[in-house]
C-alpha positions in Angstrom: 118.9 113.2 83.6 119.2 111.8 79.9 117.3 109.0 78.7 118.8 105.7 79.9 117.4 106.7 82.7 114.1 105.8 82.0 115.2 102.1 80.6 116.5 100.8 84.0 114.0 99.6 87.2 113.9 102.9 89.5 115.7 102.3 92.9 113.4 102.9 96.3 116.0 101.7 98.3 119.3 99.0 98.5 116.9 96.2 97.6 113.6 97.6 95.9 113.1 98.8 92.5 109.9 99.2 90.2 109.5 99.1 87.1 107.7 100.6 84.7 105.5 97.9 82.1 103.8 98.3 78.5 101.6 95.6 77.4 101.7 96.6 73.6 99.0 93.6 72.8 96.4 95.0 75.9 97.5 98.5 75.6 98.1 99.1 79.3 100.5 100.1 81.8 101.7 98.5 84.6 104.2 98.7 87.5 106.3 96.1 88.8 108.0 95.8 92.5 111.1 93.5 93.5 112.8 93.2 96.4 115.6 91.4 97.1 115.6 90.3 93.2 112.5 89.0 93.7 108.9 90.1 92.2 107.3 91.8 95.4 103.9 93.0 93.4 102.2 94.2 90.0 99.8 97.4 89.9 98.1 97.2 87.2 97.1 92.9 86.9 93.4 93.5 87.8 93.3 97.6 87.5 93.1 98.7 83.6 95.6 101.3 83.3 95.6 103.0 79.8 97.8 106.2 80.4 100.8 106.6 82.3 98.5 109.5 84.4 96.4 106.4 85.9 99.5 104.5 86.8 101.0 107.6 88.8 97.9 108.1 90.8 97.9 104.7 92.3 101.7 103.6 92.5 101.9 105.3 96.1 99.0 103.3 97.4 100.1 100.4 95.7 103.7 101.0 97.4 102.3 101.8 100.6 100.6 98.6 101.1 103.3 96.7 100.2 105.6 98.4 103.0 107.2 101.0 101.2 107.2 104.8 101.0 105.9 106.8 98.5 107.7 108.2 95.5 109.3 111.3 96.1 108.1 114.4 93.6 111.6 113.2 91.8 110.9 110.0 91.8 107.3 110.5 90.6 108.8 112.4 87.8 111.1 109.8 86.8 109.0 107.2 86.8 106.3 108.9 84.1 109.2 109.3 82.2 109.8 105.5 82.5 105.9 104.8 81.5 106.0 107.2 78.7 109.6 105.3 77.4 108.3 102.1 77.8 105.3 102.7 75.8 107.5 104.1 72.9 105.8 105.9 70.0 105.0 110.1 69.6 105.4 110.5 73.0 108.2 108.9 73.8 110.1 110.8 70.8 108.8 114.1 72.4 110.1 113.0 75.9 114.0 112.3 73.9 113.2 116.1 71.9 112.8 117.9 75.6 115.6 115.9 77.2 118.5 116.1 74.6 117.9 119.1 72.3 115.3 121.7 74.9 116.1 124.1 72.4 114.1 123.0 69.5 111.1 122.3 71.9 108.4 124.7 72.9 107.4 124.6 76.4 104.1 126.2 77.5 
């Protein structure tokens, strides 16, 4: 896994992806679905998400109801990554630190 990873849409299938959203001038999250190339759904247009953590616990639901599966543990994990990267900022440099040099970073 590096980091471009968490700049592209993350693939549930052939034709659905999601995407992970930062509104910089509300300061919330959001999730995107296409399928077929087409915008399927957005989590987050009436819910006030503020952390990545409030995003996660609902995406399953919000995939579920619109006839798809939930994430996978990996996929879960991948997609906070995408939330935290598209947010930018401290936490998004501490993400790149644990990714590309796990040496310098302490883990608890």
């Amino acid at each position: 896994m590096d980091l471009n990873d968490f700049t592209k849409p993350l693939q549930l299938n052939d034709t659905t992806r999601l995407q992970a959203i930062f509104d910089p001038a509300l300061r919330r999250f959001r999730a995107q679905l296409w399928k077929a190339d087409e915008p399927a759904g957005l989590l987050g247009l009436i819910e006030v998400f503020t952390h990545p953590d409030d995003v996660l616990d609902a995406v399953d639901e919000f995939l579920t109801a619109h006839g798809e599966s939930p994430l996978t543990k990996e996929q879960t994990g991948r997609f906070a990554g995408m939330l935290i990267t598209a947010k930018g900022g401290p936490d998004a440099e501490m993400l790149r630190l644990a990714i590309e040099e796990p040496d310098k970073f302490l883990f608890f």
